[in-house]
ZAMAR-827372 format. One record per atom (N, C-alpha, C): x, z, y. Coordinates in steps of 0.02 Angstrom, whole numbers, padded with zeros to 5 digits, always signed. Each point is the difference from the previous one (the first is absolute). Example, Ala and Ser with C-alpha at 12.3 -4.5 7.8 and 13.67 -1.06 7.14 Angstrom:
BEGIN
+00660+00390-00284
-00045+00000+00059
+00045+00000+00060
-00018-00036+00053
+00042+00003+00059
-00039+00037+00055
//
This chain:
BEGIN
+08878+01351+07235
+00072+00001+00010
+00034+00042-00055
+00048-00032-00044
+00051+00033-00017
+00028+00042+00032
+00022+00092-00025
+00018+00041+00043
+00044+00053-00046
+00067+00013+00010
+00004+00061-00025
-00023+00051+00023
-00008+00063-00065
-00045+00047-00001
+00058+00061-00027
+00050+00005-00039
+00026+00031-00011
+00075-00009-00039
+00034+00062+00054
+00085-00011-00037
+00015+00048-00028
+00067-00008-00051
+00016+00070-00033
+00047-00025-00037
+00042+00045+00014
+00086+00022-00039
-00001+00033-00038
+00059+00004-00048
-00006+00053-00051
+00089-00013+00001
+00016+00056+00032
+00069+00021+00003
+00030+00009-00071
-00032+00066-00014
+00035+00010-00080
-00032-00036-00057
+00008-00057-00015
-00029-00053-00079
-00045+00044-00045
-00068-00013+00001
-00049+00039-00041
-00003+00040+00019
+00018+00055+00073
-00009+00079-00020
-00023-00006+00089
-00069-00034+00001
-00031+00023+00073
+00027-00054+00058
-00090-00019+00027
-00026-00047+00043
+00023+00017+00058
+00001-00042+00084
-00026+00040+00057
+00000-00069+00049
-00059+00021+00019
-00028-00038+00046
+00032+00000+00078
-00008-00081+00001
+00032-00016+00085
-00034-00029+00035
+00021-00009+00076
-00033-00015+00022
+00017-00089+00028
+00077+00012+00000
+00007-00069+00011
+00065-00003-00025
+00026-00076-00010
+00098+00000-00045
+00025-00037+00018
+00054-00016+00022
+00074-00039+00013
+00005-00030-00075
+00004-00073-00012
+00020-00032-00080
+00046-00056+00028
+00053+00004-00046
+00060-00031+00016
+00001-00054-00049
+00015-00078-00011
+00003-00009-00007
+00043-00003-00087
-00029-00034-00051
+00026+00000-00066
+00037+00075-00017
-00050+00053+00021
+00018+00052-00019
-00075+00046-00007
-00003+00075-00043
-00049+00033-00011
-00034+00060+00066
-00050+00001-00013
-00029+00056+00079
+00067+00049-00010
-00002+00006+00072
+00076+00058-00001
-00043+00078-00033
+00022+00024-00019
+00013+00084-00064
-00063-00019-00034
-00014-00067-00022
-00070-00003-00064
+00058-00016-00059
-00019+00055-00046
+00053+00013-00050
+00063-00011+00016
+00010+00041+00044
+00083+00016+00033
+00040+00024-00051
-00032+00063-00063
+00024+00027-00045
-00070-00022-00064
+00058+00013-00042
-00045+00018-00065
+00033+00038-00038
-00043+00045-00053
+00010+00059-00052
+00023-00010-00071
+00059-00020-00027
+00032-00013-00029
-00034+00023-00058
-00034-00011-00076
+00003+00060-00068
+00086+00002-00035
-00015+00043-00052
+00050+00018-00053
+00024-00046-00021
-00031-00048-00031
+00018-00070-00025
+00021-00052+00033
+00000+00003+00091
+00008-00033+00042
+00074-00039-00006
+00002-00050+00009
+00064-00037+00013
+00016-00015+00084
-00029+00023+00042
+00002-00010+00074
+00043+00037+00025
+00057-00046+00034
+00048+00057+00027
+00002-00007+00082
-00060-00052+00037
+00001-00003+00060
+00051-00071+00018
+00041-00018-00047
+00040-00061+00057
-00047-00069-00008
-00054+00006-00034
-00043-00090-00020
-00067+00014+00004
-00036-00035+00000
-00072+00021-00007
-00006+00001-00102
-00032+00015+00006
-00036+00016-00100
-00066+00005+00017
-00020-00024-00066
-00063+00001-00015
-00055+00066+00012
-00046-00010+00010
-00045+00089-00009
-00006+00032-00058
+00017-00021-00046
-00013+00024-00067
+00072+00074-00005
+00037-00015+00062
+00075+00044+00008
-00031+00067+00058
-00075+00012+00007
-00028+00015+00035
-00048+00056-00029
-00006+00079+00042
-00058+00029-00021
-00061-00035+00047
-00072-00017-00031
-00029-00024+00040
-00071-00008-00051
-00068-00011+00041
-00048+00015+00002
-00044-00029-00045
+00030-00047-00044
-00030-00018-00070
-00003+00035-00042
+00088+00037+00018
+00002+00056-00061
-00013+00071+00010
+00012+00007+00071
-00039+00064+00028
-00051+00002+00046
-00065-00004-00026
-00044+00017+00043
-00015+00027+00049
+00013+00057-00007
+00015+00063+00044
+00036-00032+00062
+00036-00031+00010
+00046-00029+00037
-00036-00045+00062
-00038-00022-00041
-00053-00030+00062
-00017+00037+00077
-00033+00066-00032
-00020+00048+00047
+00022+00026+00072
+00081-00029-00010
+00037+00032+00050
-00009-00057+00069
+00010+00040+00038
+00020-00045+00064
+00046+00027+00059
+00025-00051+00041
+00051-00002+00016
+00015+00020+00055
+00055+00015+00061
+00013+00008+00059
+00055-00001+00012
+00047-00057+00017
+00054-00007+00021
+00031+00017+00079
+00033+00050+00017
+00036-00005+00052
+00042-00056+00039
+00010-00029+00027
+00061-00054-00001
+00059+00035+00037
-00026+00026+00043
+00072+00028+00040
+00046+00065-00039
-00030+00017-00058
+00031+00038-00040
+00025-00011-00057
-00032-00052-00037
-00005-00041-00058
-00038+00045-00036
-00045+00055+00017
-00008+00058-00061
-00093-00026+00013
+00005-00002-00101
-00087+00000-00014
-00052+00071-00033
-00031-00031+00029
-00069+00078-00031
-00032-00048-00028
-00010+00048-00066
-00050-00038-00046
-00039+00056-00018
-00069-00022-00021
-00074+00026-00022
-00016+00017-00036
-00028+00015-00051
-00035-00006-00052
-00050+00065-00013
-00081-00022+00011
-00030+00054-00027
+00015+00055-00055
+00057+00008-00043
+00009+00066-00027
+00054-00004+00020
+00037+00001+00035
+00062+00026+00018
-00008+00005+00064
+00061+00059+00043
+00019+00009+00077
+00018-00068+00023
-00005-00019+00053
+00041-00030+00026
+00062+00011-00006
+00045-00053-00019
+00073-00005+00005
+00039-00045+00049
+00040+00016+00046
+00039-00070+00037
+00069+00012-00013
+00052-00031+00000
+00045-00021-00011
+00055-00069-00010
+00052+00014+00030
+00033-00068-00003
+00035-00025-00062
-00068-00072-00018
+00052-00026-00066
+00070-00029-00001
+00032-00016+00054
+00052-00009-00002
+00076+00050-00017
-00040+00073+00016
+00043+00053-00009
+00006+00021-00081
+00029-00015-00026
+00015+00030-00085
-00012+00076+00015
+00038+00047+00060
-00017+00068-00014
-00094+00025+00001
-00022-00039+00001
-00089-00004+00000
-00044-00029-00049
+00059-00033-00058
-00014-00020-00045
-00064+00035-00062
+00038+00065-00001
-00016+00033-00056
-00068+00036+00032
-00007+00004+00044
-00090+00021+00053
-00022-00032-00021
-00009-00090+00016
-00054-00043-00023
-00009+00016-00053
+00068-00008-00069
-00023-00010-00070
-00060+00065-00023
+00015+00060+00038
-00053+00078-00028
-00052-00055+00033
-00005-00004+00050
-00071-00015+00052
-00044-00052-00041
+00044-00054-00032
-00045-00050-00033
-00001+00002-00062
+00017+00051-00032
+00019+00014-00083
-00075+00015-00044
-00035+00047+00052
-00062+00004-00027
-00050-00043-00012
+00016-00078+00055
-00023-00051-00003
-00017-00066-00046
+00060+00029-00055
+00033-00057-00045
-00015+00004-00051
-00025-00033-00034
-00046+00006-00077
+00090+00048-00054
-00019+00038-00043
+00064+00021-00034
+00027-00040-00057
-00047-00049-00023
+00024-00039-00047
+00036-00063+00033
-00010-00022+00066
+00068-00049+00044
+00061+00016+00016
+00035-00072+00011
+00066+00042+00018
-00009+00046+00067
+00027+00049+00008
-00001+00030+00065
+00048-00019+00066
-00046+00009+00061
+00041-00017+00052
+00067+00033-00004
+00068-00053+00020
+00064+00034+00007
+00038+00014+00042
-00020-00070+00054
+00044+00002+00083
-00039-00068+00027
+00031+00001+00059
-00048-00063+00016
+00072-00048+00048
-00019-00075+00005
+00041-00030+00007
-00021-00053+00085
+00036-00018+00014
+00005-00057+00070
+00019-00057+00002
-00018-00062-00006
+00031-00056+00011
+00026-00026+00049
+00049-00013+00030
+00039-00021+00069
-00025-00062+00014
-00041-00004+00071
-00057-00063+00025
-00075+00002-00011
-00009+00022-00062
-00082-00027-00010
-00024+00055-00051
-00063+00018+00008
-00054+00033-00024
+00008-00033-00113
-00028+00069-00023
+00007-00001-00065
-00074-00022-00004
-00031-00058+00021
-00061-00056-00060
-00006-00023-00068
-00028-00004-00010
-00017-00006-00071
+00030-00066-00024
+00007-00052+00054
+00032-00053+00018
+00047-00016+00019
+00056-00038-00032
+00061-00010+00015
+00038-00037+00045
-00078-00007+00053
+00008-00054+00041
-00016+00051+00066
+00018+00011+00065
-00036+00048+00049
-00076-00013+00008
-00060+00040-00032
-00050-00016+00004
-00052+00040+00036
-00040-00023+00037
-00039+00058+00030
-00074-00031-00008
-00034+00067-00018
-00065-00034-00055
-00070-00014+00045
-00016-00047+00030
-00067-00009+00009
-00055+00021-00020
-00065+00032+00004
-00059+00003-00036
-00055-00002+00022
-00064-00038+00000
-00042-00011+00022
-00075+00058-00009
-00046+00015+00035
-00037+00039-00001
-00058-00019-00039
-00011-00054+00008
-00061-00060-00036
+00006+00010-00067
+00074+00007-00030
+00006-00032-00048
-00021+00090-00028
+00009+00045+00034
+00003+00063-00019
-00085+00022-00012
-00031-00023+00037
-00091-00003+00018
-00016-00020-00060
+00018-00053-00014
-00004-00049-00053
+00003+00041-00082
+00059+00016+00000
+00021+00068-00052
-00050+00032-00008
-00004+00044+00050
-00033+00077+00010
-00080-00010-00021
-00025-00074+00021
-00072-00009-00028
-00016-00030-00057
+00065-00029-00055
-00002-00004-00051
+00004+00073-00055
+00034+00044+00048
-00011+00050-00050
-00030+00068+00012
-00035-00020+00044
-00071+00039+00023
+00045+00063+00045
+00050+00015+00019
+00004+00072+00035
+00089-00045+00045
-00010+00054+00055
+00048-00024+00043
+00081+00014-00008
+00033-00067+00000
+00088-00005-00014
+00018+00022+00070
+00047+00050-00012
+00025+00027+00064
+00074-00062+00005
+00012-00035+00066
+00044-00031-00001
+00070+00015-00008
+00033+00098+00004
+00042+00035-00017
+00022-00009-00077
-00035-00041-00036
+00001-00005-00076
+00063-00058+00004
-00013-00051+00015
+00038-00052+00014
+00078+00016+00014
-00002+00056+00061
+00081-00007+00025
+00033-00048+00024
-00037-00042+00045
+00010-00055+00035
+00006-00019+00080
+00043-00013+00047
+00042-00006+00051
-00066-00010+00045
-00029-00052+00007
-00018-00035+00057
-00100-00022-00033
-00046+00031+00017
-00042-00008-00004
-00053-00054+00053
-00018-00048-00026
-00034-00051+00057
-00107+00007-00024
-00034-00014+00040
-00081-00007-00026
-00014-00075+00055
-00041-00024-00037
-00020-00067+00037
+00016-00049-00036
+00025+00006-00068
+00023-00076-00042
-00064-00001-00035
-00006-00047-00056
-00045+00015-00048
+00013+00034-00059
-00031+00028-00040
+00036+00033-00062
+00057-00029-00015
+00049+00004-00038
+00045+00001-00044
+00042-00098+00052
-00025+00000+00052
+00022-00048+00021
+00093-00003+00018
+00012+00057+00001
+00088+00020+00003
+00030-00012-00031
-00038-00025-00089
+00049+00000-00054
+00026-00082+00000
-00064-00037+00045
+00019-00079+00040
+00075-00009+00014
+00020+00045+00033
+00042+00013+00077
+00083-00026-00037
+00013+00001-00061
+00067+00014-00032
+00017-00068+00025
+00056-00030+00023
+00046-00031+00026
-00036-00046+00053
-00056+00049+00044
-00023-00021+00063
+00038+00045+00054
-00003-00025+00062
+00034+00049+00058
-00072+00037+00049
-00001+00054+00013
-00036+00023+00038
+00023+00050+00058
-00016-00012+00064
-00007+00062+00041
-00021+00056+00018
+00043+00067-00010
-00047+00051+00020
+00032+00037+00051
-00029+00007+00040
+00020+00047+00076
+00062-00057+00031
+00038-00020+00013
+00061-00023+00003
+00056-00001-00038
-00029+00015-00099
+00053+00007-00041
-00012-00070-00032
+00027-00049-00043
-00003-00061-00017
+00017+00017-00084
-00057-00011-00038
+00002+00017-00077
-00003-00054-00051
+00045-00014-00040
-00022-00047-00047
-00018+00033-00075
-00074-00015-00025
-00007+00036-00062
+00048-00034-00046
+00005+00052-00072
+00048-00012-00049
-00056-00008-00056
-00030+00052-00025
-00021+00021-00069
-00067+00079+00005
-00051-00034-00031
-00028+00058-00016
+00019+00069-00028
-00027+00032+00023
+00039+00058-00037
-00036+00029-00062
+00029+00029-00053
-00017+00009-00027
-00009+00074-00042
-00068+00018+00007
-00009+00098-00009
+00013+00002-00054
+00005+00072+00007
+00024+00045-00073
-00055+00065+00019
+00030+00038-00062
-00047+00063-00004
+00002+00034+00040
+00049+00000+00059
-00004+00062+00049
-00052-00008+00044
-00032-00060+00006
-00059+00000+00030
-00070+00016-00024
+00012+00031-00083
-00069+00049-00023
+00002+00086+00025
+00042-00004+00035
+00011+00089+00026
-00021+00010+00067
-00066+00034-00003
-00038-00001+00083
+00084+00039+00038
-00012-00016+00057
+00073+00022+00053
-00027+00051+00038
-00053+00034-00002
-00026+00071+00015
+00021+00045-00055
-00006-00001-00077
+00013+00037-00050
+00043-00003-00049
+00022-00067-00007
+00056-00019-00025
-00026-00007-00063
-00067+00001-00033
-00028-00014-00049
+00002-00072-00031
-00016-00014-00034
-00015-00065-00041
-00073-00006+00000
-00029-00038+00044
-00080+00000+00002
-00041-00061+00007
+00052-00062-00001
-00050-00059+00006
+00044-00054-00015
-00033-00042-00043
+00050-00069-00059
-00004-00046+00051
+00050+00006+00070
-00002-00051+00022
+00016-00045-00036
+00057-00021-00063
+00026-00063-00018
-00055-00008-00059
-00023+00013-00001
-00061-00011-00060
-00069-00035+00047
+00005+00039+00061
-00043-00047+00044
+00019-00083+00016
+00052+00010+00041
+00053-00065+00024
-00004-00049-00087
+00017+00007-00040
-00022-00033-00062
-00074-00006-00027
-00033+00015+00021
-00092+00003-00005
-00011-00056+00052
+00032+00005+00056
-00048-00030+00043
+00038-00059+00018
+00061-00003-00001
+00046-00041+00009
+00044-00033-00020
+00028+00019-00093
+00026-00030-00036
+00086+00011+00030
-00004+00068+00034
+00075-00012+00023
+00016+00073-00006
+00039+00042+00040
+00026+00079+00020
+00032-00015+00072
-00012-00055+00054
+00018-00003+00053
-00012+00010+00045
-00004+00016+00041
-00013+00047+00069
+00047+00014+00048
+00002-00039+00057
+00029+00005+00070
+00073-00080-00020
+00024+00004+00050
+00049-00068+00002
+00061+00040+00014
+00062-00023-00020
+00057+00013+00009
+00024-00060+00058
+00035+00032+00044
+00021-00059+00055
+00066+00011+00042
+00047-00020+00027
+00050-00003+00024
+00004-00020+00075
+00024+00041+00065
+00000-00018+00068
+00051-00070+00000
-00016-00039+00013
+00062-00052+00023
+00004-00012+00082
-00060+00057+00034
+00023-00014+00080
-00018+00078+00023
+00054+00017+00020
-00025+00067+00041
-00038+00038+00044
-00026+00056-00005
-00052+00019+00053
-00038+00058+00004
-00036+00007+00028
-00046+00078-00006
-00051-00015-00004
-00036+00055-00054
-00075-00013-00023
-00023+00079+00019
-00053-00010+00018
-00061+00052+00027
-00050-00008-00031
-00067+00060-00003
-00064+00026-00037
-00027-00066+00057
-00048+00002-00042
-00069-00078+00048
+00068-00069+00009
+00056-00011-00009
+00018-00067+00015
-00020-00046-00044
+00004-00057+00047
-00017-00075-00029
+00031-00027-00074
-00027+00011-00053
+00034-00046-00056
-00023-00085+00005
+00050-00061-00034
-00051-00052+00011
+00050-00050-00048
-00007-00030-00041
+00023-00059-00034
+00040-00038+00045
+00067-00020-00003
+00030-00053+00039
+00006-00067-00035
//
């Protein structure tokens, strides 16, 4: 049986994971607070009223370090704590500008000095800041991860990825099939779009924030690609839970 195995949000865009246990997905829209905000750089053109590209983004290609953190969102407060092995814990509400200038000390040490540096962070009205200009919430399979991890002899932590909805029970890399098929998971109704396609933030283990393993040098060794997990869109609403039924419609 096809089964999910694992969920996870990432409230603030690049800056920390957190695991759930089950989610409300609404139709032609993104997991509610998965990239609710994102961290604007110096060079940024993002002023919050459109979505923009990630490249308008501090984030984990270009800061490694960035990986490391993880996440904990309040909802009834809106206020997040975030992680990171060399730093305190910090929580605070990104929505509040007077809390602004906390994050920037808190994550400053984080940020390579030759990038632009984080400046403020921004909100889009409706939908989560994806990498995709379309509301996307990312599928990824475990097989395909097995698959990885024994091509390059030592184990891919699936935190590398940064990906929504984790399923085990397909065959390897059988998800990347899935793009303009419909499938069920838990009672949510998904039609895939497009493979997704990695970048370097997935050579930074998410325990140390290091640079320690060529995943895209692998994914091109073994596969002639850099793709990993499916990009996909709810077109029927519903709630998904840990162990529910995934299944091809």
């Amino acid at each position: 049986m096809i089964q999910v195995r694992e969920i996870f949000r990432h409230p603030l865009k690049s800056h920390g994971r957190e695991a759930l246990k089950t989610v409300t997905l609404t139709e032609n829209t993104t997991m509610p607070w998965d990239r609710c905000w994102a961290v604007a750089h110096e060079a940024s053109k993002a002023d919050g009223s459109e979505w923009v590209p990630c490249i308008n983004f501090s984030r984990g290609s270009k800061a490694p370090n960035l990986m490391a953190i993880s996440a904990k969102f309040h909802e009834d407060s809106e206020a997040l704590t975030l992680s990171h092995p060399e730093r305190k814990d910090f929580t605070f509400q990104p929505d509040d500008d007077r809390q602004l200038s906390g994050f920037l000390a808190w994550v400053r040490p984080l940020m390579p000095t030759e990038r632009a540096q984080s400046s403020r962070i921004v909100r889009v009205p409706e939908r989560g800041l994806t990498d995709t200009d379309y509301p996307s919430i990312s599928i990824n399979n475990y097989a395909s991860l097995r698959d990885l991890s024994k091509l390059m002899k030592t184990e891919i932590s699936p935190l590398r990825w940064r990906g929504n909805i984790w399923v085990d029970g397909l065959f390897p890399w059988e998800e990347l099939s899935w793009s303009g098929k419909k499938f069920k998971i838990g009672s949510v109704v998904f039609e895939g779009v497009e493979p997704i396609v990695r970048c370097q933030a997935t050579t930074a283990n998410p325990s140390t924030g290091e640079r320690d393993a060529d995943t895209l040098g692998a994914l091109n060794e073994g596969w002639s690609h850099q793709n990993f997990g499916l990009y996909a869109q709810v077109i029927k609403s519903g709630k998904i839970s840990i162990e529910d039924k995934v299944e091809l419609l």
